[in-house]
C-alpha positions as a Python dict, from the first residue, in 0.01 Angstrom:
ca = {
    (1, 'X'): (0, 0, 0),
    (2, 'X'): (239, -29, -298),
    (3, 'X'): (62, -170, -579),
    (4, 'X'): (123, -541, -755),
    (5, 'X'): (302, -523, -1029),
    (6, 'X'): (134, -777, -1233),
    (7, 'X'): (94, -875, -1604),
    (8, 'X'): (-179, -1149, -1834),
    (9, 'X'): (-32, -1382, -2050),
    (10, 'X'): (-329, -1513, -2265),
    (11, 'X'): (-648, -1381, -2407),
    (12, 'X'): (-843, -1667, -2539),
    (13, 'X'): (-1006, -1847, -2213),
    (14, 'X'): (-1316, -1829, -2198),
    (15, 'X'): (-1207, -1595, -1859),
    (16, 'X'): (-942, -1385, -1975),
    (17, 'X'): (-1084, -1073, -2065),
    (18, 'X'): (-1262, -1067, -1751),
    (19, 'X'): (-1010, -1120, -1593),
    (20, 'X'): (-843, -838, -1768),
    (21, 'X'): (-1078, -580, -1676),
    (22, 'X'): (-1090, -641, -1329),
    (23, 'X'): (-739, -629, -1252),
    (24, 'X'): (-753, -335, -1494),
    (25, 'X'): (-1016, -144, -1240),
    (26, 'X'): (-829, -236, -893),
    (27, 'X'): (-555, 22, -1006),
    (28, 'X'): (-511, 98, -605),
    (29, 'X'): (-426, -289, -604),
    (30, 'X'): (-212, -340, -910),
    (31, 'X'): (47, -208, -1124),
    (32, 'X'): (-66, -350, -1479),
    (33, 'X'): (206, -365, -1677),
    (34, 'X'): (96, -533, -2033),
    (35, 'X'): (-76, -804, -2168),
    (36, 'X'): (75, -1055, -2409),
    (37, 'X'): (-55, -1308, -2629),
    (38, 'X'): (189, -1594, -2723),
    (39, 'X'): (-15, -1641, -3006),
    (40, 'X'): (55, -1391, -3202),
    (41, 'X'): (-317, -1305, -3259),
    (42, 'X'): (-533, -1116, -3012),
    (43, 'X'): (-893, -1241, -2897),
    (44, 'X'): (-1145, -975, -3032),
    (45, 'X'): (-1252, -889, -2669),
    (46, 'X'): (-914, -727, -2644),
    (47, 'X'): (-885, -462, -2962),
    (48, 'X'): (-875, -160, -2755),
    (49, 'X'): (-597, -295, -2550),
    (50, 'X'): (-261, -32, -2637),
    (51, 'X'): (-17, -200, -2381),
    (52, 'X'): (74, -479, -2555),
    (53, 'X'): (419, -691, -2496),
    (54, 'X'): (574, -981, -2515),
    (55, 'X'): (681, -1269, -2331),
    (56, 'X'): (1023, -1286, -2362),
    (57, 'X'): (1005, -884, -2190),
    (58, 'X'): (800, -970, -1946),
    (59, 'X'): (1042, -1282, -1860),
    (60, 'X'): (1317, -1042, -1893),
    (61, 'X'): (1201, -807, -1616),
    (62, 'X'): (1338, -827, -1287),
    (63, 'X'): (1068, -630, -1049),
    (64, 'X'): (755, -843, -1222),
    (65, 'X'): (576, -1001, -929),
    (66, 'X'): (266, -1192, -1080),
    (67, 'X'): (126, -1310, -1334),
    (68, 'X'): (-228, -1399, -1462),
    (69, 'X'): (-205, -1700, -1734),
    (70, 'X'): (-533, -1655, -1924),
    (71, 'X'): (-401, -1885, -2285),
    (72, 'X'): (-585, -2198, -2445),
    (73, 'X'): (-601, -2502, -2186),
    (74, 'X'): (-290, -2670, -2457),
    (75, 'X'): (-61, -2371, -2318),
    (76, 'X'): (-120, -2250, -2001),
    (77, 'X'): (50, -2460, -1798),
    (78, 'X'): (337, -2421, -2008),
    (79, 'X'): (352, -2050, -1958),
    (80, 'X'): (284, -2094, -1572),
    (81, 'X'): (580, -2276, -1525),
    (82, 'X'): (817, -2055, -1723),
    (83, 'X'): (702, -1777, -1514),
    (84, 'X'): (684, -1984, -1197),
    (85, 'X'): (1062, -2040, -1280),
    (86, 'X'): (1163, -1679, -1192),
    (87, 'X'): (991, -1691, -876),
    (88, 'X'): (678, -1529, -1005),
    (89, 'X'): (323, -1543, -822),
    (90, 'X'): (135, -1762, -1062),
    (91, 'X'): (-285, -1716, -1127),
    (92, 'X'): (-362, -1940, -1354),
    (93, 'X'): (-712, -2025, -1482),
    (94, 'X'): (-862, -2355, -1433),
    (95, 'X'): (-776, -2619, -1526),
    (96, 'X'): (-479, -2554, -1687),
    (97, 'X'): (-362, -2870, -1866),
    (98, 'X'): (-524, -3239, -1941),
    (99, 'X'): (-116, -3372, -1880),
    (100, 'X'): (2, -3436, -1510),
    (101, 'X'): (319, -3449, -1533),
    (102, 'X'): (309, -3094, -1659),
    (103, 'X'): (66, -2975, -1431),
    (104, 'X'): (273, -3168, -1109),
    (105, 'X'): (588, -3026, -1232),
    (106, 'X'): (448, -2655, -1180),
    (107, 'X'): (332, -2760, -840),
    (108, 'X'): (682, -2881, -773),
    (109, 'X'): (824, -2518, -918),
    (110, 'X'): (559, -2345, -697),
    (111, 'X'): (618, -2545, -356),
    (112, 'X'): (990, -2502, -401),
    (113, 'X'): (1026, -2143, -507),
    (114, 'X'): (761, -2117, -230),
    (115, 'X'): (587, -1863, -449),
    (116, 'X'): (203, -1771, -459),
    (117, 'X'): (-19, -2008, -644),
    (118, 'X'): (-415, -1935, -710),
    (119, 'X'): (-624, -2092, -947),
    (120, 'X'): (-904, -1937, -1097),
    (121, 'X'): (-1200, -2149, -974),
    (122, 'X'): (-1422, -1833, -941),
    (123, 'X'): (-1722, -2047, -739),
    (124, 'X'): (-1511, -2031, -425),
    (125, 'X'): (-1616, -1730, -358),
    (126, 'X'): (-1989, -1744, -446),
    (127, 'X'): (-2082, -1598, -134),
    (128, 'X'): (-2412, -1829, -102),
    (129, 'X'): (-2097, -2130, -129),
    (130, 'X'): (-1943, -1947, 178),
    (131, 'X'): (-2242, -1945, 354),
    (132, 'X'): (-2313, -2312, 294),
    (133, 'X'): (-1950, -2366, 329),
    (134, 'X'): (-1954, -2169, 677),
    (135, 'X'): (-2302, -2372, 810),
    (136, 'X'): (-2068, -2683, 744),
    (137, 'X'): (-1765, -2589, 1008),
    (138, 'X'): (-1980, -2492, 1251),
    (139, 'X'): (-2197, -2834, 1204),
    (140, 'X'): (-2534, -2662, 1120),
    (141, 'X'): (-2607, -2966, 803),
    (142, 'X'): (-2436, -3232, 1061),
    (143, 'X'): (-2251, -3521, 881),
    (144, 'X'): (-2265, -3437, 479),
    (145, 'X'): (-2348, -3758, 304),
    (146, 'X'): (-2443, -3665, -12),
    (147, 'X'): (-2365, -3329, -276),
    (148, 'X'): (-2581, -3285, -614),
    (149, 'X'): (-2450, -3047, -828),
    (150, 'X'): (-2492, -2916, -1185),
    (151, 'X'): (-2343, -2694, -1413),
    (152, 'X'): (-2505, -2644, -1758),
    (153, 'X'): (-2486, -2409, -2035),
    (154, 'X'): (-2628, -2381, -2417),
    (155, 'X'): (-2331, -2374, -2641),
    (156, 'X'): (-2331, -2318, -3040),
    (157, 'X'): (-2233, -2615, -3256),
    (158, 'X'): (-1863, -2484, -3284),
    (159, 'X'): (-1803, -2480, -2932),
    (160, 'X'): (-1940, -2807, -2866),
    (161, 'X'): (-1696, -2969, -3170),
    (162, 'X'): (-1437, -2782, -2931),
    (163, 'X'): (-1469, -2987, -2632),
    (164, 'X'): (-1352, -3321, -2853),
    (165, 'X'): (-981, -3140, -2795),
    (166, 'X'): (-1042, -3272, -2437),
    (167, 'X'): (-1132, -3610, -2314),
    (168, 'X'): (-1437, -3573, -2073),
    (169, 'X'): (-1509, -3258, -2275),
    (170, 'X'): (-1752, -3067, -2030),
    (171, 'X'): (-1639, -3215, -1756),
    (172, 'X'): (-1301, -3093, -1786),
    (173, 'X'): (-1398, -2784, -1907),
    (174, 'X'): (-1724, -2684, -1658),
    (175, 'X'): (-1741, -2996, -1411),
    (176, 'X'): (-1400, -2879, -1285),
    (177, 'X'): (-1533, -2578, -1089),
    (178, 'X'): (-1818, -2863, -902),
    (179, 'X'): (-1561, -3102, -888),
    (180, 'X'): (-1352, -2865, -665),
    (181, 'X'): (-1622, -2796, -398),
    (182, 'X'): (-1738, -3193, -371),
    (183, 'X'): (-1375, -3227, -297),
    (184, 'X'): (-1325, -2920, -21),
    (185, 'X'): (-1637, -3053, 150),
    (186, 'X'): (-1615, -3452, 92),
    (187, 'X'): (-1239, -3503, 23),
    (188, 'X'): (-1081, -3801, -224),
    (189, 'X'): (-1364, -4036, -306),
    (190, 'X'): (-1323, -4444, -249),
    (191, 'X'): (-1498, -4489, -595),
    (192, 'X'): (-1474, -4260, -939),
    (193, 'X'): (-1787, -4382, -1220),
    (194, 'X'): (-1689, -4136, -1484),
    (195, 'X'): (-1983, -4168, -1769),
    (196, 'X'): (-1931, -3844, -1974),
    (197, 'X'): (-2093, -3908, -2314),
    (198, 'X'): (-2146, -3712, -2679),
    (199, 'X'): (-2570, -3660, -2742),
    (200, 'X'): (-2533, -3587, -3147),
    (201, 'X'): (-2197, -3792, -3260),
    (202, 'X'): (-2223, -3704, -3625),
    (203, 'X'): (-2251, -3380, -3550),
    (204, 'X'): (-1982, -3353, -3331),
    (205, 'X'): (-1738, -3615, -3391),
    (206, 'X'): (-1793, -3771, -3073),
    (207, 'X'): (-1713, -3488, -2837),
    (208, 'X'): (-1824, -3531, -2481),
    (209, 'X'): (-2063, -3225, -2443),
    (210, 'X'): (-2236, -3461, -2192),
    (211, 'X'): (-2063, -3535, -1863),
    (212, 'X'): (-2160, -3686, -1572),
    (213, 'X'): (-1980, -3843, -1298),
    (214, 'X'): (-2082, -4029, -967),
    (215, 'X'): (-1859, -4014, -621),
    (216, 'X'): (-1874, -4267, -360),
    (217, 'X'): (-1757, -4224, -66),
    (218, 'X'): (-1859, -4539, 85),
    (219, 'X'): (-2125, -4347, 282),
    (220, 'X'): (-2350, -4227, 25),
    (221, 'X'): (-2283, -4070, -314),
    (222, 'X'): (-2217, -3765, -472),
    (223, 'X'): (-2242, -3661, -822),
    (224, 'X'): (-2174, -3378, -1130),
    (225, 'X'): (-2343, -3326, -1374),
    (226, 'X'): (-2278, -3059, -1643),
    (227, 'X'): (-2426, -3042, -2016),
    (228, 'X'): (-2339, -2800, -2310),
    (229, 'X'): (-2699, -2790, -2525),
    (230, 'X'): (-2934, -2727, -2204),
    (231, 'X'): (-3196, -2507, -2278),
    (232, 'X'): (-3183, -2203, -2034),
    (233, 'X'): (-2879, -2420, -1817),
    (234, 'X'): (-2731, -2149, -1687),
    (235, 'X'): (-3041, -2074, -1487),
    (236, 'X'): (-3056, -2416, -1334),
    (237, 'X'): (-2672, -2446, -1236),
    (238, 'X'): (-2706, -2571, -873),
    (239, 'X'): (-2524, -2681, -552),
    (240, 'X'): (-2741, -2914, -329),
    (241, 'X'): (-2569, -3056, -42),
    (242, 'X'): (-2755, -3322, 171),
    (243, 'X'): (-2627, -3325, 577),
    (244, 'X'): (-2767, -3548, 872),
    (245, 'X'): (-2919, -3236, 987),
    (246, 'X'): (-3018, -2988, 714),
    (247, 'X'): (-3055, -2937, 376),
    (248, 'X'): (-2895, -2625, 184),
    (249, 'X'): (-2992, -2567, -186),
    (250, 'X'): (-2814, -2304, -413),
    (251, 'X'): (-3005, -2237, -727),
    (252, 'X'): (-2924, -2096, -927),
    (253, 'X'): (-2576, -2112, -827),
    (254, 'X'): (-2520, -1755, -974),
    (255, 'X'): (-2760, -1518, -1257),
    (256, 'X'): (-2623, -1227, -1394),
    (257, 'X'): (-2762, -911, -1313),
    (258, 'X'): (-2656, -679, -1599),
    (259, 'X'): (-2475, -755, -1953),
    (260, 'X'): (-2127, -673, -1736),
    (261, 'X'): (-2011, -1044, -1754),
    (262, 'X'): (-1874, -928, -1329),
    (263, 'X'): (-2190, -870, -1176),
    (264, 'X'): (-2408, -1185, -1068),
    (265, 'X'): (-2687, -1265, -722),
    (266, 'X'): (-2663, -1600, -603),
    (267, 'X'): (-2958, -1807, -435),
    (268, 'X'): (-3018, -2064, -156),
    (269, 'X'): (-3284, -2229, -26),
    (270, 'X'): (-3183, -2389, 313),
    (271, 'X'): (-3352, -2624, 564),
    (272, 'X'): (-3242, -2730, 950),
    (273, 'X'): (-3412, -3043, 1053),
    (274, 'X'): (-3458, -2884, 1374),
    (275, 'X'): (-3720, -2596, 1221),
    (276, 'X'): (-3890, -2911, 1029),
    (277, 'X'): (-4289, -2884, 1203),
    (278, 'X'): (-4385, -3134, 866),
    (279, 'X'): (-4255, -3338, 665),
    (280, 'X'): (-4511, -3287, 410),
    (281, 'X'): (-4452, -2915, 360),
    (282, 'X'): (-4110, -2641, 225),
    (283, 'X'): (-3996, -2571, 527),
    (284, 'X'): (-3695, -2386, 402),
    (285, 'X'): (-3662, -2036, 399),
    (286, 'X'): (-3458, -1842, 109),
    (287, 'X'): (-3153, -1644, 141),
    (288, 'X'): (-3044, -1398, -128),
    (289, 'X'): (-2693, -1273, -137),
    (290, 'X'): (-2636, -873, -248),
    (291, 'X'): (-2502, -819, -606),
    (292, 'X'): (-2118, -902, -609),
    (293, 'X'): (-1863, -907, -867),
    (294, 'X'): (-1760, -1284, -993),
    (295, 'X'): (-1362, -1185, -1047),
    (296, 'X'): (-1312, -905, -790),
    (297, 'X'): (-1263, -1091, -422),
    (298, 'X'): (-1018, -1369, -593),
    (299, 'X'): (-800, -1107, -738),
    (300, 'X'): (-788, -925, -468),
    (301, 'X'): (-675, -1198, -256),
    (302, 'X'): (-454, -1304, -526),
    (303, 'X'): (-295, -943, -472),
    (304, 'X'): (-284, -1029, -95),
    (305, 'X'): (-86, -1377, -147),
    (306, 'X'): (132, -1192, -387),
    (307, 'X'): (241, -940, -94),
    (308, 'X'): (223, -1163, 135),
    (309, 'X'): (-55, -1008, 399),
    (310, 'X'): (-286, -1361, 346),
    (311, 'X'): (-216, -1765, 307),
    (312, 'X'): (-357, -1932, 79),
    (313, 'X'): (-580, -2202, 203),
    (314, 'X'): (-612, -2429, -76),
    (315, 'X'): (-271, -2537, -25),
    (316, 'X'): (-22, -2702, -353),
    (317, 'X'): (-77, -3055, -260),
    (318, 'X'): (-487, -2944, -201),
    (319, 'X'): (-434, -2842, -622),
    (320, 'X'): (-230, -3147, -722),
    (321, 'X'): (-483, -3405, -557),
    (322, 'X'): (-777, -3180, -748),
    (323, 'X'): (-605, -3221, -1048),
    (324, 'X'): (-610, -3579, -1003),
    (325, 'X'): (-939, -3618, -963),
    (326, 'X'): (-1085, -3419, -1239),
    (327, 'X'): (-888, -3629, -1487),
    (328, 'X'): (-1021, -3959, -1336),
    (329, 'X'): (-1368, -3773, -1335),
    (330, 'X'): (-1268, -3729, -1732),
    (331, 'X'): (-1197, -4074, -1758),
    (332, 'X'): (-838, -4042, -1775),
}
């Protein structure tokens, strides 16, 4: 298997030097050929990094095959599409812009150059979200009516003044990843309450570090919520989906294992009405998935759209309508 050659434009989202280092240790996979930074100046995370290069060199090379577009949210969607231009898979970290005619117009590139397009919603391949997502097609939770999920974290001061760049703030910046799996199980909602909010505005100059959003769907509703100063949040990120016949809980949606940012566990607790002897009493039982690396299975299925040996199944108009919706959730 001939290697992907593949380069990473970017080093300043929050994801990009992990991003980095995993495509960095699937050497059997890819052919890394430099990183660049548009910028000019290099995220700290990156000092060691020798192979550095520049865009104009990669853009000038005729045997590049993908890219990874890892720059600040103003930017990356401008890179994606220059790249996307010269028929260049495209990975490019979520979400990518807050503009949509920019972000549409890189769909359009994509769909037309009929090149590989991934984004870098990482949660799709929780594997406790597979499972759920897996107990869903084959009808195990019956009709799902409602989805509860949070996604919290305890930021400094300086990165919740950051979030004012964006309107929604968190929800752009975190509620995207929830946003995505309400929609892959639930679809387009009839209704969109955006009510994303700032909890200290003279400290932070009215940046929304508090979002929250509820989805109707005419049959129940759905909600995110996701908060930047919640003690211990990370612990309590969660994915509750509510069916006709069963219940199934993730919580906490992922904890890491060791201080390598890759390597996380991810809970459930799960309930079939059919195994309910009481209503009065847990009659779930727990599932614990084996240690896994956050990064690893989406670039290496990245590598596989690149070459062609998979399909992507969340398809360009499946991104576009996303897109859409976590702007209206933003209260754009």
């Amino acid at each position: 298997m001939k290697p992907v050659k593949i380069a990473q434009i970017g080093t300043w989202h929050d994801h990009a030097f992990f991003t980095y280092q995993c495509i960095k240790s699937l050497n059997e996979v890819y052919d890394f050929v430099g990183l660049a930074e548009p910028s000019g100046e290099i995220c700290l995370s990156f000092k060691y990094e020798s192979n550095l290069i520049t865009v104009e060199e990669l853009l000038a090379m005729d045997d590049l095959e993908a890219v990874a577009i890892e720059c600040e949210e103003e930017k990356a969607t401008y890179y994606a599409q220059m790249f996307a231009k010269r028929g260049v898979a495209i990975h490019l970290d979520k979400p990518g812009t807050q503009n949509y005619e920019s972000f549409a117009e890189l769909i359009n590139i994509a769909k037309s150059k009929k090149i590989p397009f991934q984004m870098g919603y990482m949660y799709r391949y929780n594997p406790m979200i597979e499972r759920c997502m897996e107990d869903i097609r084959q009808g195990r939770l019956g009709k799902v009516f409602s989805i509860e999920a949070q996604m919290s974290v305890c930021h400094p001061e300086e990165k919740r003044r950051w979030l004012g760049n964006y309107k929604g703030g968190m929800m752009y910046f975190l509620g995207c990843h929830l946003i995505d799996l309400i929609m892959k199980i639930q679809g387009t909602p009839k209704r969109i309450i955006p009510l994303n909010t700032c909890t200290e505005d003279t400290l932070l100059n009215g940046a929304e570090d508090f979002g929250f959003v509820i989805l109707d769907y005419g049959y129940g509703y759905s909600f995110v919520k996701v908060c930047a100063c919640e003690t211990n949040g990370f612990e309590r990120r969660q994915l509750v989906v509510l069916g006709t016949e069963g219940t199934f809980e993730i919580k906490p949606i992922e904890r890491k294992m060791t201080k390598n940012d890759s390597e996380f566990i991810s809970k459930a607790h799960v309930t079939y009405k059919s195994d309910v002897t009481d209503i009065w009493r847990d009659n779930s039982f727990e599932l614990v998935s084996d240690t896994y690396d956050r990064y690893k299975p989406m670039m290496l299925d990245f590598a596989a759209y690149t070459r062609g040996d998979k399909e992507n199944p969340y398809t360009y108009d499946y991104e576009l309508e996303l897109f859409k919706l976590i702007m209206k959730c933003c209260g754009m």
